[in-house]
Structure formats: structure tokens, C-alpha cells
C-alpha positions as CSV (number, residue, x, y, z in Angstrom):
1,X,0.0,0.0,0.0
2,X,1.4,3.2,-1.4
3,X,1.3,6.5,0.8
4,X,-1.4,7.8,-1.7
5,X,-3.8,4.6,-0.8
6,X,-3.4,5.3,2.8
7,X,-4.4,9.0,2.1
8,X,-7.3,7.8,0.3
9,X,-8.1,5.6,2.8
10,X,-8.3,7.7,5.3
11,X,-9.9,10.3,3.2
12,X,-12.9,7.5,2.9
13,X,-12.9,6.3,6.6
14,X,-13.6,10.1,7.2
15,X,-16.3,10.5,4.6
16,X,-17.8,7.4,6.0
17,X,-18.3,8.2,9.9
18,X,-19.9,11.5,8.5
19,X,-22.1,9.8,6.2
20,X,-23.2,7.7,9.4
21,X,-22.9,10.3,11.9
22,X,-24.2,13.5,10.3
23,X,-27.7,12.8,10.4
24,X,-28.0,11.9,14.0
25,X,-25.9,15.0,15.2
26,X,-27.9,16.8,12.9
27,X,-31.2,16.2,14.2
28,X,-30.2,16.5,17.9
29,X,-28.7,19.9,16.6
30,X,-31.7,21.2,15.3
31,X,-34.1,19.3,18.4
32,X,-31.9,21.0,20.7
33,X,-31.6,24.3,19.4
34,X,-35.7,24.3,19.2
35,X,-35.7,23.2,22.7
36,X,-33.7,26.1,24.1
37,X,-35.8,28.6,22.3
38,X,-38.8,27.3,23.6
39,X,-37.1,27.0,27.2
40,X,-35.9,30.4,26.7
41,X,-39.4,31.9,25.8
42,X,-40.9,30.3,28.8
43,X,-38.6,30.7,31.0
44,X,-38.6,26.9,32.1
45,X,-34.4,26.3,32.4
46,X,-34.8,22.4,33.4
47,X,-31.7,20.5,32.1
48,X,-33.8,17.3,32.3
49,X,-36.5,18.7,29.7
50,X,-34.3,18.7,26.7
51,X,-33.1,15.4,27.4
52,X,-35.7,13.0,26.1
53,X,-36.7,14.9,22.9
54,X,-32.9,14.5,21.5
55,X,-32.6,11.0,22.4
56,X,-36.3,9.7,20.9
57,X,-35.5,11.6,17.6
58,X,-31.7,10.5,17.7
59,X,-33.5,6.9,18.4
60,X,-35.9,7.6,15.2
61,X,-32.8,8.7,12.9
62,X,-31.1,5.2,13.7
63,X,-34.6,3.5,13.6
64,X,-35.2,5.1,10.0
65,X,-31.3,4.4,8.8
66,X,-30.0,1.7,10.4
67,X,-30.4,-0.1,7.3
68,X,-28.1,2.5,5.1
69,X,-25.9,3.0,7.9
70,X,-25.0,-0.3,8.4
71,X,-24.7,-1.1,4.4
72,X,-22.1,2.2,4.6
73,X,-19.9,0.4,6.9
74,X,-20.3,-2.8,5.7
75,X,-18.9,-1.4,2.3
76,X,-15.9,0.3,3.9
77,X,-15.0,-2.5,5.9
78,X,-15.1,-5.0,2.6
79,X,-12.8,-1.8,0.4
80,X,-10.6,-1.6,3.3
81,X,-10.4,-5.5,4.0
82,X,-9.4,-5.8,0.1
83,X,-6.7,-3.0,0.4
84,X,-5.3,-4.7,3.7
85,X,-5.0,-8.2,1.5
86,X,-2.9,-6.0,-0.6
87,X,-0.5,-4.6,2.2
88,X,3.2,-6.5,1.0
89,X,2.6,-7.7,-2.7
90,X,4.0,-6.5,-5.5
């Protein structure tokens, strides 16, 4: 394995955690940032209250793309399996 495959590997092992990862940070982004506006505008500043709101739509994001998540990583592990095979030949 050449120093360019390496770089490319590790180009695609980062691509691929934020393929898989973006859309649950995402959502518990944009859940949480609704949250503190509507804590702010009440006035209610419980810790606990935006809590269970990001974890039941982070549980729906993995519930909806599990599937595609896993099929991303499955796909990187098989390309990178291949190019460790690889590592000392010719």
C-alpha cells in the first residue's frame, strides 16, 4: 500500500463516519436548538427537559437508517479488507 492509498483511505474512513454520523448529530442539533428557544421563551431552564426529545429523535434517525448505515460500513470494511489483503505484494 502506497502512501497515496493510505491518504485515500483515510480520506474515505472520514467521509464514512460523516455519512453515518451526520444525520444523528444533525437532528439532535436542530431538536436541541428548538428546545432552548422554547425553554428560553418560557422561561422553564430544566436540564432534564431537553433530554428526552434529542434522544427519541436520535432513536428515530437510527430506527429510519439503520439499514443505510450499516450497508455504509459494511462497504468500507469490505474496500478496506481488500486494500489490507494487498498490504506486501508486489
Amino acid at each position: 500500500m502506497t502512501l497515496t492509498e493510505a491518504t485515500v483511505l483515510g480520506r474515505e474512513a472520514l467521509w464514512t463516519v460523516l455519512l453515518v454520523g451526520g444525520p444523528a448529530l444533525l437532528v439532535t442539533l436542530a431538536v436541541g436548538t428548538a428546545l432552548s428557544v422554547i425553554q428560553a421563551v418560557t422561561q422553564v431552564h430544566e436540564q432534564t427537559l431537553s433530554f428526552l426529545p434529542k434522544l427519541v429523535a436520535v432513536a428515530i434517525v437510527l430506527a429510519i437508517g439503520a439499514g443505510w448505515m450499516a450497508s455504509e460500513l459494511v462497504r468500507f470494511g469490505t474496500r478496506s479488507f481488500s486494500h489490507a489483503a494487498t498490504v506486501g505484494q508486489p
